[in-house]
N, C-alpha and C positions, 0 to 999 in steps of 0.2 A: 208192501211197505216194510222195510226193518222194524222191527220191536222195538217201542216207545216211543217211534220218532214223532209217532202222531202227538204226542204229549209236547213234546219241541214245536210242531206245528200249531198246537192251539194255542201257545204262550207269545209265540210271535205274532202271530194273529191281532192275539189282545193288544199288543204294545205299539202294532199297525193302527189299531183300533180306537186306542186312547188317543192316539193324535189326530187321525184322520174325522172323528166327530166335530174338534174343535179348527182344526185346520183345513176340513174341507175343500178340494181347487185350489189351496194352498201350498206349491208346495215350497219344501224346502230351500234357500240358495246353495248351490252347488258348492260342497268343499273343492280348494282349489289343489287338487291332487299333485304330488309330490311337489309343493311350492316349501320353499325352507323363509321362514319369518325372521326377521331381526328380533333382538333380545327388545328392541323397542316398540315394535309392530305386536312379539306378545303379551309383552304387559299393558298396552293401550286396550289390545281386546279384554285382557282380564279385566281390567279397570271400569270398562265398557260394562263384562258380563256382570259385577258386582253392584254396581251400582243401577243397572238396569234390572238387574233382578230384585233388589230393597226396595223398586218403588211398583215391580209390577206383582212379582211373587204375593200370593195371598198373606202369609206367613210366612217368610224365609226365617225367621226364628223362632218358630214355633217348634223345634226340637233339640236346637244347639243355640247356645246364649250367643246374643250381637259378638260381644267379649271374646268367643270362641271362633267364631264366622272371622270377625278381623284377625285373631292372631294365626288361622289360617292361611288368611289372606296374604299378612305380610311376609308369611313362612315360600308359598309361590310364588309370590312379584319378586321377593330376594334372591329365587330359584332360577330363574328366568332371567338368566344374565349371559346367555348366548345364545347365535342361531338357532333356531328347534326348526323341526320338519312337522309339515299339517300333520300328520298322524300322531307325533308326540305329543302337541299343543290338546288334542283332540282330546288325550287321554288325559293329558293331566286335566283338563278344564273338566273333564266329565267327573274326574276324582275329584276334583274341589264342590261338583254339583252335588255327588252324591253323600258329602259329607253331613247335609243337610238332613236325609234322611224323608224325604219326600218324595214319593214314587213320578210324580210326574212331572216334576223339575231335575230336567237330566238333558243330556247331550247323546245321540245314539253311540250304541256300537259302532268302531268302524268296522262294520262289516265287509266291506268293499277289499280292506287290504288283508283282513283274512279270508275272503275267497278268492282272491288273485293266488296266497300263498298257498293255498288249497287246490284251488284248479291246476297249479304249477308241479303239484306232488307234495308239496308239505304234510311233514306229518306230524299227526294229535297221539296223545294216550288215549290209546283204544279202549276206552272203557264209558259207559253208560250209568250214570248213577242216582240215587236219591238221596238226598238232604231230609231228616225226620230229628229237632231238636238241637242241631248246630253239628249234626254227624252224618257221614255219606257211607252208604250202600252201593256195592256193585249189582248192578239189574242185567247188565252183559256184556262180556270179556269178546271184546271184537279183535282179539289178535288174530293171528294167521291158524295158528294149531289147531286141529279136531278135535282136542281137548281141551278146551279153556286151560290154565293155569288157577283164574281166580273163579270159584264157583257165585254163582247168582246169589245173594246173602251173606254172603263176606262183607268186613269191614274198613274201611280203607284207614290208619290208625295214622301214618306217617308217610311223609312224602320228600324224598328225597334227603331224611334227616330231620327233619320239620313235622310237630305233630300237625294234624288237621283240623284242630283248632287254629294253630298260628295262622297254616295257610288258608283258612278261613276270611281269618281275618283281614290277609291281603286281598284276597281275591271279594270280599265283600265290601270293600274299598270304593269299587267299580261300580257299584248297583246302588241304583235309587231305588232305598225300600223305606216304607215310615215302621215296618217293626220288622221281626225276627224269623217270624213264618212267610213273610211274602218274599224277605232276604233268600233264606231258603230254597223256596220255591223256584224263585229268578236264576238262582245258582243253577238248578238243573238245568236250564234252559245253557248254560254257556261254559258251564263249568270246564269242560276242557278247553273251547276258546280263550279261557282267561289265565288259563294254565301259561298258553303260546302267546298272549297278553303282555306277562309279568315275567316269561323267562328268554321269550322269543325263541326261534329256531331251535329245537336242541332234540339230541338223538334217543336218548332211553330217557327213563325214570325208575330211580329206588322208592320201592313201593313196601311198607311195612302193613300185614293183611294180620286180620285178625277173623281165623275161621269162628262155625258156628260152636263149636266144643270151646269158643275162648284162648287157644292157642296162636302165638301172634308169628308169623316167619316172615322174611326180610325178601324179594326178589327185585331183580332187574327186567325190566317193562320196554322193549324198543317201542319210538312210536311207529302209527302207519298211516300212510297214506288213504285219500276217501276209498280209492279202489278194493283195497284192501280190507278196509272196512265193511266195506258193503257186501263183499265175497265173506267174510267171516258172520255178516249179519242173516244171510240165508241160509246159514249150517243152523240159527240158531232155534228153539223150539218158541214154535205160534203161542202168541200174548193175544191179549185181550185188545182189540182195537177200536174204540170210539171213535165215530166221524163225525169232527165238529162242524161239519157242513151239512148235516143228511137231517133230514126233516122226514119223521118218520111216525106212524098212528097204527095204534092194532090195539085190538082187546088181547090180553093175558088170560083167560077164563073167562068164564061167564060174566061176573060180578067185576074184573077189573082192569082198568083199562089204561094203555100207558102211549105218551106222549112226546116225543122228544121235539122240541119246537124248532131246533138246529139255530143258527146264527139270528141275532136281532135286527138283521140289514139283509140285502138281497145279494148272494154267494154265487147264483149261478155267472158259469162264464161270458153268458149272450146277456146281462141284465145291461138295459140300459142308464139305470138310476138304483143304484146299489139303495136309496134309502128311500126307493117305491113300494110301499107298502101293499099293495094289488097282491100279488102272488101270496104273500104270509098269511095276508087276510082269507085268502079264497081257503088256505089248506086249514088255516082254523076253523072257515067255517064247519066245511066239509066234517074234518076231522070227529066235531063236535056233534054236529048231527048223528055223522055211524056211531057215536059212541053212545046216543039217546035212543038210536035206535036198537041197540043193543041191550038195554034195561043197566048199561054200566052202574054200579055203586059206589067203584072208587075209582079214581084217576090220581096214577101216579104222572108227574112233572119232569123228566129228568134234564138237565142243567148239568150236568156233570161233563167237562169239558170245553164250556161252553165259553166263546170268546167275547157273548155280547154283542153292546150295536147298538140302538138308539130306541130309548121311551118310546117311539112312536110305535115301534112293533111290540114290545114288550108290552106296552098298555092295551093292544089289540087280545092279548092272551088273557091277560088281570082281570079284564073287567068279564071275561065270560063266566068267571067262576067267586068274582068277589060279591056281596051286598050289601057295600056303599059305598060311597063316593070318597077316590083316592087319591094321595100323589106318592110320586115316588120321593120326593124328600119335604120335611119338614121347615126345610130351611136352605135357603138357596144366593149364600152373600157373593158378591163380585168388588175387587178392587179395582176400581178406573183406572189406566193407565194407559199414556201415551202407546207403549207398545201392545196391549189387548184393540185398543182401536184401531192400530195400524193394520195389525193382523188380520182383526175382522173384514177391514174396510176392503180385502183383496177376494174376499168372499163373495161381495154383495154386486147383485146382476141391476142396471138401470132398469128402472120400471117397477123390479119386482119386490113387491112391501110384505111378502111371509118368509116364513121361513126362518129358521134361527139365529143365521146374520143379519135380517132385517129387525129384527127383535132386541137384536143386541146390541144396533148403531141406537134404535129409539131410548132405550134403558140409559144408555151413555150422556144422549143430547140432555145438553143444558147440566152433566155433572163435570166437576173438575177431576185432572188425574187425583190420583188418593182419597179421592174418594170411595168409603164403602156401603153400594147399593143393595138391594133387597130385587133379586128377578124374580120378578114370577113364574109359581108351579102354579099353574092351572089343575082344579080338580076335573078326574075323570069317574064319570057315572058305568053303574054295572050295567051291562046290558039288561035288554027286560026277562024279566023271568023265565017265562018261558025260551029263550036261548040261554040260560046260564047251566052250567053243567050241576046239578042236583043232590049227588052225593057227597064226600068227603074224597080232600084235594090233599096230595102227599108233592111237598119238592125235593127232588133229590139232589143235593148239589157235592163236590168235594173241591179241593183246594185249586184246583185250574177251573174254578168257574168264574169266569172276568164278568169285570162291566156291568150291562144292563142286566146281564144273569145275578149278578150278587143286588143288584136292584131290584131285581122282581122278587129274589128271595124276603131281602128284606121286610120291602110292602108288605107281604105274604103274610108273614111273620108277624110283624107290627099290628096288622089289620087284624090279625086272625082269621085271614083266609081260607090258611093251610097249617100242615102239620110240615116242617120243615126235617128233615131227613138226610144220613149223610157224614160228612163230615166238615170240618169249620173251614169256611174259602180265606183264601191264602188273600186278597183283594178283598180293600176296607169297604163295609158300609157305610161309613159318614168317611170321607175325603177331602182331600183340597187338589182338584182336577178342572174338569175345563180346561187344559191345554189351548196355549196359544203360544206362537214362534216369533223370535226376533233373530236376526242375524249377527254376526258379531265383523267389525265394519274391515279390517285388514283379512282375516280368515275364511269369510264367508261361512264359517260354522253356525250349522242353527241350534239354536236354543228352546227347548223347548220347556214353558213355565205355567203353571196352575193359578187360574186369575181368579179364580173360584173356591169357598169352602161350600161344602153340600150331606146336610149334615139327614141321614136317614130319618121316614116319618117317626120313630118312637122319640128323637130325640137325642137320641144317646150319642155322643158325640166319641166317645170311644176307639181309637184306631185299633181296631181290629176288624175281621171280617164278619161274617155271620158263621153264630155259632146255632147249629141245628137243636131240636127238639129231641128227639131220638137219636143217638149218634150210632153210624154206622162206619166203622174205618174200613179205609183201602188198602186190603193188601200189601205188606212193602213187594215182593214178588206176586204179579198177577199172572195167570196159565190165561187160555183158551174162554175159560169160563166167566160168569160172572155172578161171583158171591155175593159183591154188595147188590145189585138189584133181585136177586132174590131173598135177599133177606129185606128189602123194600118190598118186594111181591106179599110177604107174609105178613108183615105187619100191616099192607091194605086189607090184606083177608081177613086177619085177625080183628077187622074195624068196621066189618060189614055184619 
């Protein structure tokens, strides 16, 4: 696999993931590809998206005032005074979601017509980067030459005349984030996509670098094509690769012992019920056993890339090492809305009364839309003693840890389960998610909106992720090795 792309692949993962819990067998209505909209047809959908979202959105103004949201509003409906094409509508409606500032009130990527342009030969700025702080680092220069131009640790200062703050700021336009570090984060994930986004097709880029001695020089950057990329990505030297699919158990020494639980849902390609829990349950047991039989004293957790998945497997790990009775959140509100009921109601199978959709028509009956309900988290009990693991519990998590990973950290955390380890995940502990879809009625764009706040057990309602106990940072450039879990190795030692 080229270097980092697994980091690309657990980030999508998660944003497959956020939807597919709550929309389930759900899927999307199909955008209607290259259809062009009258000036009338798109502001009927804006009008549609706006108001469908004020009464189902948890919060639509929970980060930009009503005030701000309408003069927005009226700023597109004014904009929208000629044909547009589904993909233009797609962006802008997705830039008006994301102005919100809520990660899971947004409209996808169109991914579709940047992999037509891609498969076709289009070409990106071959470069690979990270976001630490609202600034991007080159991680690797995928141009043609056997020599990079821009070494791994350079700073990219300016773009095409434009600092990288400005275009920052464009290109975080796009992303539904509730704060700064998840913005961030997101950016890696598309960052050059958003480039060909906001400028479309175009042949080089002026690129202002700032090496590591602080010296800044100006160069011109053709892009390339995926082939070319990929051909430049096996020149380049082996990183560190996590698989956020690999479910993996072994003692580290005598005294400790390490865990990675891999996805909260079922990965394998042959699963017939991605959210059967049989298979996770057997490898915990297992797991837990060799590890009792090994006289282990610590067990480290690792989470660290982790896309997540559903409470139901994540509680299957909690309760082997907790002692007492948990949930994953404190607090668990839902806004009634026509379109949350609609959504669900393509979930639910005749006959069958469990399961999360069934749970969630009961919650509903007999409340009106705008209404807001109280769901129940069920407590879950530790197992009994003798199956709980015995010594002291380390989670390791860093900023691509999604989902039910920043949930179990939480609990973890909260509970005082564990020693939390790491560094602070880029995805909040208290939220407004729950994802559910509506479609937009000329477009067939789905929409996808947060009918839920879900606020972590301490309480703390805070948008931010979970910040660790002992912080361990990640490498901005990572080799072969891996630092941060040995330096998680030593502070298990140092505990025993």
């Amino acid at each position: 696999m080229p270097p980092f792309t697994h980091r690309f692949a657990v980030i999508f993962a998660a944003f497959l993931l956020l939807a597919a819990h709550a929309s389930a067998e759900t899927p999307a209505s199909p955008a209607k590809e290259g259809s062009i909209h009258s000036a009338e047809a798109a502001r009927s959908d804006l009008k549609q998206l706006y108001e469908t979202l004020q009464v189902s959105h948890f919060d639509l103004f929970v980060h930009r005032s009503r005030s701000e949201y309408d003069q927005r509003y009226e700023s597109l409906l004014k904009a929208l005074d000629s044909p547009i094409s589904q993909f233009e509508l797609q962006v802008a409606l997705q830039k008006f979601m994301a102005f919100g500032r809520v990660a899971h009130s947004r409209i996808d990527f169109p991914s579709l017509e940047f992999e037509r342009y891609r498969a076709s030969g289009g070409g990106i700025l071959p470069l690979q980067v990270k976001l630490r702080d609202g600034r991007a680092w080159v991680v690797a220069d995928l141009g043609e030459a056997a020599d990079p131009e821009i070494a791994a640790g350079e700073e990219i200062v300016a773009i095409n005349g434009s600092s990288f703050k400005q275009w920052r700021e464009r290109l975080v336009a796009h992303v539904s984030a509730d704060n700064d570090r998840l913005a961030d984060t997101l950016l890696e994930l598309r960052f050059t996509a958003l480039l060909w986004l906001e400028l479309g097709p175009t042949e080089s880029f002026e690129l202002a670098i700032r090496d590591q001695a602080g010296k800044v020089r100006t160069l011109q950057r053709p892009v390339r094509s995926r082939e070319q990329m990929q051909a430049a990505a096996r020149r380049q030297p082996k990183r560190l690769e996590l698989d956020w699919s690999t479910r993996e158990a072994r003692m580290l020494d005598a005294n400790v012992a390490y865990l990675r639980p891999g996805p909260f849902f079922d990965a394998r390609p042959d699963a017939q019920d991605m959210w059967d829990t049989t298979e996770f349950a057997a490898f915990i047991d297992t797991s837990l056993a060799e590890f009792a039989e090994s006289g282990a004293q610590s067990l480290i957790i690792d989470l660290r890339d982790n896309p997540g998945g559903d409470n139901s497997f994540s509680d299957l790990l909690a309760r082997r090492y907790a002692d007492q009775t948990f949930r994953f959140a404190s607090d668990f509100k839902i806004r009634v809305s026509e379109a949350a009921i609609a959504s669900n109601a393509k979930r639910l199978h005749p006959g069958k009364n469990t399961g999360t959709a069934a749970q969630l028509a009961n919650a509903y009956a007999g409340h009106e839309p705008g209404e807001i309900i109280d769901f129940p988290v069920p407590g879950v009990d530790p197992a009994a003693k003798t199956q709980r693991f015995q010594g002291r519990v380390f989670v390791l998590i860093n900023r691509y840890s999604y989902s039910n990973a920043v949930m179990l950290a939480a609990l973890s955390q909260d509970f005082h389960f564990a020693t939390i380890i790491g560094e602070e995940t880029a995805d909040l502990a208290s939220t407004y998610g729950a994802m559910e879809q509506f479609t937009l009625d000329h477009s067939g764009i789905a929409v996808g909106f947060p009918k839920a706040h879900i606020v972590r057990p301490s309480g703390d309602e805070a948008s931010r992720g979970v910040v660790p106990d002992i912080v361990i940072e990640t490498p901005l450039l990572e080799g072969e090795n891996d630092p941060v879990l040995d330096r998680a190795i030593r502070i298990a030692r140092a505990d025993n």
